[in-house]
Structures are given as C-alpha cells and as structure tokens.
Chimera marker file (.cmm) of the C-alpha trace (Angstrom):
<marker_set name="trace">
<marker id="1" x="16.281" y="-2.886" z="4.794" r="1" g="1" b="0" radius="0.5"/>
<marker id="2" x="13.214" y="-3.913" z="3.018" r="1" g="1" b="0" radius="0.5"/>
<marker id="3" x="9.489" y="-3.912" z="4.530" r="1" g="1" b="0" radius="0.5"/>
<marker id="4" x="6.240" y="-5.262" z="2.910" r="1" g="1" b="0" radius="0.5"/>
<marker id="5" x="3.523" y="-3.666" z="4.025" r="1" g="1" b="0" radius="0.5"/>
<marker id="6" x="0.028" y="-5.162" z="3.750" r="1" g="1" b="0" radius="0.5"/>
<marker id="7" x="-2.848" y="-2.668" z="4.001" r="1" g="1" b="0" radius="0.5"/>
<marker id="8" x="-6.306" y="-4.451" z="4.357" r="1" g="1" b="0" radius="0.5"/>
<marker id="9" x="-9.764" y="-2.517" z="2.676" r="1" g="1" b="0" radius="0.5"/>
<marker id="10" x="-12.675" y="-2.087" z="5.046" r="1" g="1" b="0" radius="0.5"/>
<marker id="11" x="-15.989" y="-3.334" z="3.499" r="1" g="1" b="0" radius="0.5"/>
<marker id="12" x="-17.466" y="-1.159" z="0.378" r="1" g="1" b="0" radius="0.5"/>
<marker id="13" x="-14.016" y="1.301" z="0.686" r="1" g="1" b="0" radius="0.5"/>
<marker id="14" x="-13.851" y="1.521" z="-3.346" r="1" g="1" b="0" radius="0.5"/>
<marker id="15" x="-15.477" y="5.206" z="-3.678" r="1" g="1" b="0" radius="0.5"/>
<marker id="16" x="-12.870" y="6.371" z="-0.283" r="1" g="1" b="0" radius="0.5"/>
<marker id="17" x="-10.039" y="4.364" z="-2.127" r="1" g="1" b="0" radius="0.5"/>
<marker id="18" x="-10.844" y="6.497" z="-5.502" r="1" g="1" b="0" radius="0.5"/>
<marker id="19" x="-11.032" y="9.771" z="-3.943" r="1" g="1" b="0" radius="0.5"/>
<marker id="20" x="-7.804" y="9.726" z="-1.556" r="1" g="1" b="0" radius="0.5"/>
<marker id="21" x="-5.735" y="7.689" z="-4.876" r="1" g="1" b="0" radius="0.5"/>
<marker id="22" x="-3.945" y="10.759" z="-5.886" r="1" g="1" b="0" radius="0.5"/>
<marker id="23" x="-2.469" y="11.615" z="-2.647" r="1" g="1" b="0" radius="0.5"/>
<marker id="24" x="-1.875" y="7.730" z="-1.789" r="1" g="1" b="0" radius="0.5"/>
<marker id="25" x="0.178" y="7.577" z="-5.461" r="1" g="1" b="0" radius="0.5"/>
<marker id="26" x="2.185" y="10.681" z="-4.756" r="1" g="1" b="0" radius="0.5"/>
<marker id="27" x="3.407" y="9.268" z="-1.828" r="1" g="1" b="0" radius="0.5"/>
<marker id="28" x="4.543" y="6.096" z="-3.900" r="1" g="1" b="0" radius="0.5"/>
<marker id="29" x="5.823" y="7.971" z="-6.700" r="1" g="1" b="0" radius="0.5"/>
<marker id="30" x="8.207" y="9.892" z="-3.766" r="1" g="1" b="0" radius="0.5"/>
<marker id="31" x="9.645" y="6.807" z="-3.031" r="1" g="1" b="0" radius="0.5"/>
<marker id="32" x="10.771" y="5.242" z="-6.070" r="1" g="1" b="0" radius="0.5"/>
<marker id="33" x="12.132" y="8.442" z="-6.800" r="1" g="1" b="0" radius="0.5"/>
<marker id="34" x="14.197" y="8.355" z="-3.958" r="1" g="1" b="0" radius="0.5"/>
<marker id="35" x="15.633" y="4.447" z="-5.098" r="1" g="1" b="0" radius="0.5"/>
<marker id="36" x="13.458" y="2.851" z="-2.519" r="1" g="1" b="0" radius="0.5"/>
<marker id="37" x="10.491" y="1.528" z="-3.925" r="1" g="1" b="0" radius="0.5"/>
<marker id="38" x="10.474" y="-2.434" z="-4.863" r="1" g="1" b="0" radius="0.5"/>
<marker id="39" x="6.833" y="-2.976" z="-5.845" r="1" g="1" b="0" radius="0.5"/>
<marker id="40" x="3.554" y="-1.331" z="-5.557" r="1" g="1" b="0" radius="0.5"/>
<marker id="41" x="0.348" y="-2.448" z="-6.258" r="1" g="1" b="0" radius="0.5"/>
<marker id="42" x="-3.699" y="-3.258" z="-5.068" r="1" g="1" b="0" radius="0.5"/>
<marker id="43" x="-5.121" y="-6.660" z="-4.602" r="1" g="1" b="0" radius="0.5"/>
<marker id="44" x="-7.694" y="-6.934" z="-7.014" r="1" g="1" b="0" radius="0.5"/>
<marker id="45" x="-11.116" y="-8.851" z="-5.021" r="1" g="1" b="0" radius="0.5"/>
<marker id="46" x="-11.750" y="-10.993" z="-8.113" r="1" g="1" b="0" radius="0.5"/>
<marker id="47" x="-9.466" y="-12.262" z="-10.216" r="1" g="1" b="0" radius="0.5"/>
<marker id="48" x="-9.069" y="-9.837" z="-12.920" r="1" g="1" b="0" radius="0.5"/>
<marker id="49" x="-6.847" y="-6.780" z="-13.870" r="1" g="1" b="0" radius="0.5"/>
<marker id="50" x="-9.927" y="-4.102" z="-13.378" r="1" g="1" b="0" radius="0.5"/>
<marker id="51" x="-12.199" y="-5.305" z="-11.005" r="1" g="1" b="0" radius="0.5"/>
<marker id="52" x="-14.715" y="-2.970" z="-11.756" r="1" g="1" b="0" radius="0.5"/>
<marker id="53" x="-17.229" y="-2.482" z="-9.166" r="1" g="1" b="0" radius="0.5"/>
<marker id="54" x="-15.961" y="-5.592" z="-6.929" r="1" g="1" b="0" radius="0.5"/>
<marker id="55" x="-13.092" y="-3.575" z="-5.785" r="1" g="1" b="0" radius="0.5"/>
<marker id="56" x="-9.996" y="-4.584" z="-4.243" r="1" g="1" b="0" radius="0.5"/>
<marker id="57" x="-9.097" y="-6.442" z="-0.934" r="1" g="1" b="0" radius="0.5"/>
<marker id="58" x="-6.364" y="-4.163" z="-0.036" r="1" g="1" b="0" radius="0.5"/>
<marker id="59" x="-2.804" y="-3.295" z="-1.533" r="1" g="1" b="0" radius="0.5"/>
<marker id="60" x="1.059" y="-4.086" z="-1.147" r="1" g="1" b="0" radius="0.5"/>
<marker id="61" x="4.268" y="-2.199" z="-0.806" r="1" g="1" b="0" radius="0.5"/>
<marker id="62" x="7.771" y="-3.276" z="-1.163" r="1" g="1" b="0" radius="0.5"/>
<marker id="63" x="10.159" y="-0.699" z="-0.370" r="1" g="1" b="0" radius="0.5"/>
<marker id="64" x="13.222" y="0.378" z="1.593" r="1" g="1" b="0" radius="0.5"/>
<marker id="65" x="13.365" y="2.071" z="5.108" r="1" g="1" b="0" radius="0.5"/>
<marker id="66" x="15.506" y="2.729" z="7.679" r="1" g="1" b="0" radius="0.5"/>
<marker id="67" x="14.490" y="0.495" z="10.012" r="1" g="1" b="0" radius="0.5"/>
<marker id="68" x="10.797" y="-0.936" z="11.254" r="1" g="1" b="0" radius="0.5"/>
<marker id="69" x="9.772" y="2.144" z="13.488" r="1" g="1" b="0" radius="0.5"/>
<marker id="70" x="10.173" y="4.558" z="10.301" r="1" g="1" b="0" radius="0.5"/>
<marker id="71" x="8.391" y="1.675" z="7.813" r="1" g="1" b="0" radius="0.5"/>
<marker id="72" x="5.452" y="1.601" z="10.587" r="1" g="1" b="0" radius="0.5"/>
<marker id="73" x="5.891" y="5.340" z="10.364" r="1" g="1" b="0" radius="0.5"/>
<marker id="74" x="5.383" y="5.759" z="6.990" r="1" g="1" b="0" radius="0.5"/>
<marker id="75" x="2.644" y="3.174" z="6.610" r="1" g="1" b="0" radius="0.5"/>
<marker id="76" x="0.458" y="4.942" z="9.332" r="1" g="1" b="0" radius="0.5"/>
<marker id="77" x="0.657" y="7.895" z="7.482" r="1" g="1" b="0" radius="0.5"/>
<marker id="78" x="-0.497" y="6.588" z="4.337" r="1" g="1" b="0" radius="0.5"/>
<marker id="79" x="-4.204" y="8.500" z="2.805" r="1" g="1" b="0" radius="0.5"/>
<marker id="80" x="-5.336" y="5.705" z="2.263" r="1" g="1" b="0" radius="0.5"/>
<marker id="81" x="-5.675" y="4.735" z="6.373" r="1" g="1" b="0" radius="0.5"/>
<marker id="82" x="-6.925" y="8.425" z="7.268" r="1" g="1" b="0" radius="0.5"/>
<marker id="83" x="-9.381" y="8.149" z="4.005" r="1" g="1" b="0" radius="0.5"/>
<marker id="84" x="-10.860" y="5.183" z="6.460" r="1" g="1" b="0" radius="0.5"/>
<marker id="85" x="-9.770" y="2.529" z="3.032" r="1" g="1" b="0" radius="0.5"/>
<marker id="86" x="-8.243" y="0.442" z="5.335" r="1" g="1" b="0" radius="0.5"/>
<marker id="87" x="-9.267" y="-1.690" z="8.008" r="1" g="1" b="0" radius="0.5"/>
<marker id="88" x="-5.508" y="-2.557" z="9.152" r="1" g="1" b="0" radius="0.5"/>
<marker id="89" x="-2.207" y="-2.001" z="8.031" r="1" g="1" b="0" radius="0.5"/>
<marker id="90" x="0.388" y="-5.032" z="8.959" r="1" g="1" b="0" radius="0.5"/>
<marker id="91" x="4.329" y="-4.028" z="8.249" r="1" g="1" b="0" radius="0.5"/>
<marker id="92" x="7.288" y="-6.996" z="8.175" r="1" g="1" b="0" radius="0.5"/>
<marker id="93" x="10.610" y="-6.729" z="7.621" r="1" g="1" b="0" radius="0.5"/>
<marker id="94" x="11.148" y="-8.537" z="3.910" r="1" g="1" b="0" radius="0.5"/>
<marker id="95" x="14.182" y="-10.205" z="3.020" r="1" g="1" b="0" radius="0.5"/>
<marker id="96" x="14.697" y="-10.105" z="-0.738" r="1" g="1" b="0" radius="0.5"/>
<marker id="97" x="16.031" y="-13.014" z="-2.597" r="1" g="1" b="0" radius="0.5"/>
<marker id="98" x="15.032" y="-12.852" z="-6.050" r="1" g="1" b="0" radius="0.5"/>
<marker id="99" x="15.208" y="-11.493" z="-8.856" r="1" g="1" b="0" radius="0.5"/>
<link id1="1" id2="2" r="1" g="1" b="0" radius="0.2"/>
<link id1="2" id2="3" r="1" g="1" b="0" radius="0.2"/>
<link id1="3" id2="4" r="1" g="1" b="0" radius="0.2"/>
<link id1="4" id2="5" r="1" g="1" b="0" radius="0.2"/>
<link id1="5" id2="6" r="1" g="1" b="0" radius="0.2"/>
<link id1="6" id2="7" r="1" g="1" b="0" radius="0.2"/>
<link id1="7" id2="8" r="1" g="1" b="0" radius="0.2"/>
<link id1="8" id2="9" r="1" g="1" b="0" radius="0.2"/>
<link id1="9" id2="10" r="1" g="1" b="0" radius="0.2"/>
<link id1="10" id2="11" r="1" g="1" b="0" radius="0.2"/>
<link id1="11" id2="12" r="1" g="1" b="0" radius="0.2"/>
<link id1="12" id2="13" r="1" g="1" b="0" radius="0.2"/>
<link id1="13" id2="14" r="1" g="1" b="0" radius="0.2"/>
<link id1="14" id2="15" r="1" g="1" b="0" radius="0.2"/>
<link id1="15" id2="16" r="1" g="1" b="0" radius="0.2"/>
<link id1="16" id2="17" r="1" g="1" b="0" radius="0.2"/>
<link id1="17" id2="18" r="1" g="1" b="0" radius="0.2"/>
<link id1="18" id2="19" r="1" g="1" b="0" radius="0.2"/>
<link id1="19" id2="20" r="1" g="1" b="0" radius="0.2"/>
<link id1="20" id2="21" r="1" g="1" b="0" radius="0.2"/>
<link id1="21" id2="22" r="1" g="1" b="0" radius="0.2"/>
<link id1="22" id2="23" r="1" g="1" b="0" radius="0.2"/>
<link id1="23" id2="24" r="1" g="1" b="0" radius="0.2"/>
<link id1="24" id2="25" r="1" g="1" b="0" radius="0.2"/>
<link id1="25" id2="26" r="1" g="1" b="0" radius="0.2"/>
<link id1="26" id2="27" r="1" g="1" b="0" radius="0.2"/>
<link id1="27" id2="28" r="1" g="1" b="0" radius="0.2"/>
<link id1="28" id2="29" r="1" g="1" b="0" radius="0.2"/>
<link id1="29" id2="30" r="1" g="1" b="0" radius="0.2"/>
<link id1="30" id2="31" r="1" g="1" b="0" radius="0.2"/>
<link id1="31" id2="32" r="1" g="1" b="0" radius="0.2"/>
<link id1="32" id2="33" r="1" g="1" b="0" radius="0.2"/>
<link id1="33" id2="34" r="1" g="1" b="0" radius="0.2"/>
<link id1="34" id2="35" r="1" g="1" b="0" radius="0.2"/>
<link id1="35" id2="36" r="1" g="1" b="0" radius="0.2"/>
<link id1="36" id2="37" r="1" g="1" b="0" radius="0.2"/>
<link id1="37" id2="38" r="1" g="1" b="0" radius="0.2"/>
<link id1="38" id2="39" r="1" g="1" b="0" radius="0.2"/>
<link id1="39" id2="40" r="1" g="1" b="0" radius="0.2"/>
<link id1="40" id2="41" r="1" g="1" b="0" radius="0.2"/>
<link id1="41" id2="42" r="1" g="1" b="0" radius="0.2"/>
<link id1="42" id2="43" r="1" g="1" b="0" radius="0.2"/>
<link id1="43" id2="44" r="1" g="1" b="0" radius="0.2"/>
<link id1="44" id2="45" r="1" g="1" b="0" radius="0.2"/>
<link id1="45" id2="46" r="1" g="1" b="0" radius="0.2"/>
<link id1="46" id2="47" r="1" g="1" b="0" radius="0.2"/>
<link id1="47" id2="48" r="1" g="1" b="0" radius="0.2"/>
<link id1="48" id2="49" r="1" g="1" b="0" radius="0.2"/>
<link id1="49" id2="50" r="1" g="1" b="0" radius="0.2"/>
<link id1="50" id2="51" r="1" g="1" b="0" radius="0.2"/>
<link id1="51" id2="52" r="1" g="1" b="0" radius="0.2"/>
<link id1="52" id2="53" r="1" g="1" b="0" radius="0.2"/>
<link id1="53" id2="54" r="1" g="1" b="0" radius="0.2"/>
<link id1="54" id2="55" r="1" g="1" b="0" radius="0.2"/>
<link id1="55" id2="56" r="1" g="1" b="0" radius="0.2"/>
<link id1="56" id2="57" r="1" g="1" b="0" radius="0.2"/>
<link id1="57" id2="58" r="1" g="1" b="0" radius="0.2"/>
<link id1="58" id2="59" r="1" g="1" b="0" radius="0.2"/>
<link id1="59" id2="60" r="1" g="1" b="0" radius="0.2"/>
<link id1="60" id2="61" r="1" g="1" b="0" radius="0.2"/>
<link id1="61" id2="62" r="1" g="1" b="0" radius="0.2"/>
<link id1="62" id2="63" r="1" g="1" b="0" radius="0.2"/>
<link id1="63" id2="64" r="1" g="1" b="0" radius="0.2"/>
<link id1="64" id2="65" r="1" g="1" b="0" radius="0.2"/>
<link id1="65" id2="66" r="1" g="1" b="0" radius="0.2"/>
<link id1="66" id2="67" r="1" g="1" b="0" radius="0.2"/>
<link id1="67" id2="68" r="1" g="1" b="0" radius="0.2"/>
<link id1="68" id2="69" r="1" g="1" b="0" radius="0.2"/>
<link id1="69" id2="70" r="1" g="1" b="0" radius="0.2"/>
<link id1="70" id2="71" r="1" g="1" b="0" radius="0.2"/>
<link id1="71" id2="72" r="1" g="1" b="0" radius="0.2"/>
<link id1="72" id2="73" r="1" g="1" b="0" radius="0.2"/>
<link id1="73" id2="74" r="1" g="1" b="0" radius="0.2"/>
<link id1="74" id2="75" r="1" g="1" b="0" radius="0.2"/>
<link id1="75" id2="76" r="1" g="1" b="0" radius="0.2"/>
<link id1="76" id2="77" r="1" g="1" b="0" radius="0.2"/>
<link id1="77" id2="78" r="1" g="1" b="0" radius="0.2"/>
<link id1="78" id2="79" r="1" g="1" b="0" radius="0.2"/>
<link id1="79" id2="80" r="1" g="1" b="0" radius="0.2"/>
<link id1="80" id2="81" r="1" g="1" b="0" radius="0.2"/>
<link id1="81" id2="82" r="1" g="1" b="0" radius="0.2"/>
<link id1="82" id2="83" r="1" g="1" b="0" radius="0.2"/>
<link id1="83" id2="84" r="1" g="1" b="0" radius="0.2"/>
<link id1="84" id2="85" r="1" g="1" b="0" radius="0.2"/>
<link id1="85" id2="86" r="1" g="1" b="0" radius="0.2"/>
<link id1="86" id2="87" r="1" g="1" b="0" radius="0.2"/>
<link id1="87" id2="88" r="1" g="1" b="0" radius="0.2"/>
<link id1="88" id2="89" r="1" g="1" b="0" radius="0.2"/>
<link id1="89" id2="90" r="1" g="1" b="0" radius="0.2"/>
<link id1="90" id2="91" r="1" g="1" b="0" radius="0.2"/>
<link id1="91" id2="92" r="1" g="1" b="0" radius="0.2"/>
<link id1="92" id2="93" r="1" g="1" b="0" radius="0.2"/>
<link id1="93" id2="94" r="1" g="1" b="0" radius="0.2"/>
<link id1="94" id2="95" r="1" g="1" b="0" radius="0.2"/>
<link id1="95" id2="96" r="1" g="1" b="0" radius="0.2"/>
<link id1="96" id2="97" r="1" g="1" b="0" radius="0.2"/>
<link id1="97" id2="98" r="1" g="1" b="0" radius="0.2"/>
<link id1="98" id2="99" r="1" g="1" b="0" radius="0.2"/>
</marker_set>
C-alpha cells in the first residue's frame, strides 16, 4: 500500500537539512530503485523553486510499504529526523487515484 509521509522542519533547520541531504537522498534513491517510490520532494517556505536562504517548511514522500508499522519504520529512521531537521514526522496511509 501507499503512505505519504509529511516531515515538518524545526525553525532555522536549513544548514542541518544541507549537511544530512546526501544520506536523506540515498535513502530515496533506494526506494525508487526498488519500484516503490511515488513522489519525493521539499516544501519550499516561499513560493519559489530555490528558496534561497528562506528555506523550506518540511518535505513529502509518496511511496510503497508493507504496511503502516514498516512506513512509520522507515520514516523514523530518516537523517533528516536524527539531523534534528524535523520537528515531527506524520505518516497516512494514501490511496492513489490519479494519474
């Protein structure tokens, strides 16, 4: 099944969210090899493609687990929450429709 998971940025986490990016990516890029990776992507704070110095008010994943334990699993484990980037991490089941 398919979970979104919504990871929410602590105040001022842009230099944390630079420096654990790598290992936060590599765990991405291991999913969509494996098939099960929908969308990826950070929520920009302003409203433009690079927000610069602004930073960004989190990110969101699409992508396919097992069931909710091993999605919560997986999003718990994720650099970006050790790095201290994120101030919460929410996970729901997502049912997708389209495309």
């Amino acid at each position: 099944m398919w979970y979104a998971i919504k990871g929410t940025d602590r105040a001022n986490a842009l230099a944390a969210r630079q420096q654990a990016r790598p290992a936060h990516l590599a765990r991405l890029q291991a999913l969509a090899a494996e098939g099960r990776l929908k969308l990826a992507g950070p929520l920009p704070a302003i409203d433009a493609e690079d927000p610069g110095p602004a930073g960004f008010t989190g990110s969101l994943v699409v992508a396919e687990f097992a069931d909710l334990a091993a999605a919560r699993a997986w999003a718990d484990a994720d650099p970006y929450l050790e790095a201290g980037v994120y101030s919460q991490v929410d996970v729901w089941p997502f049912r997708l429709v389209l495309p």
